[in-house]
C-alpha positions, 0 to 999 in steps of 0.5 A: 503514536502514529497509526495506521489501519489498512482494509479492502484486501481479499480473494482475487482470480488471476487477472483480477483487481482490487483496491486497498485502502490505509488511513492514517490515526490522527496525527500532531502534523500535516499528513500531507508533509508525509512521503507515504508508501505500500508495501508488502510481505508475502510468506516466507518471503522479505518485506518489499515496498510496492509503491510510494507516493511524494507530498507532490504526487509523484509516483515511484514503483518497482518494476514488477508492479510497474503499469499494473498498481496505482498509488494516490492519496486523499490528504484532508482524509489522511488516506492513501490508496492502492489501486491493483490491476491484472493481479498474479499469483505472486502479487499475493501477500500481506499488504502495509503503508507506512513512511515512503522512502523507509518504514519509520512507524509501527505496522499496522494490520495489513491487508491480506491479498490472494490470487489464486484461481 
């Protein structure tokens, strides 16, 4: 059963940053043949992709994140990475990886993110 397990999550003043970290469990396939993505839910509020990264790297976001998150990947180490900057209060929520272009396995944790003052 594919797994995954997200960390790096935390308290953050407007304007802040910070970087989270989703590593997948071991897997019968090339993680790198994956399209992986982040996304997130915040209270009382849909599921929302953020980001998704392509098995050639390239990037895709939406534009409320646009210019301010940054997705990236470590395949050997079967991990994706975002990257968040000029964190606003909206941007809190919890935050999950899974398939990039549709959500096909089970969640994992998340990682919970608060900007607040």
């Amino acid at each position: 059963q594919v797994q995954f397990v997200e960390s790096g999550g935390g308290v953050v003043q407007p304007g802040g940053s910070l970087a989270l970290r989703c590593t997948m469990g071991e897997i019968e396939f090339s993680f790198s043949t994956l399209v992986v993505g982040w996304y997130r839910q915040a209270p009382g509020k849909e599921r929302e992709r953020v980001a998704y990264i392509e098995t050639s790297g390239s990037t895709i976001y939406p534009d409320s994140v646009k210019g301010r998150f940054t997705i990236s990947r470590d395949n050997p180490a079967r991990t994706v990475y975002l990257q968040m900057r000029n964190l606003k209060p909206e941007d809190t929520a919890v935050y999950y990886c899974n398939g990039g272009m549709s959500p096909i396995w089970p969640w994992g944790p998340g990682a919970q993110v608060i900007v607040s003052s």
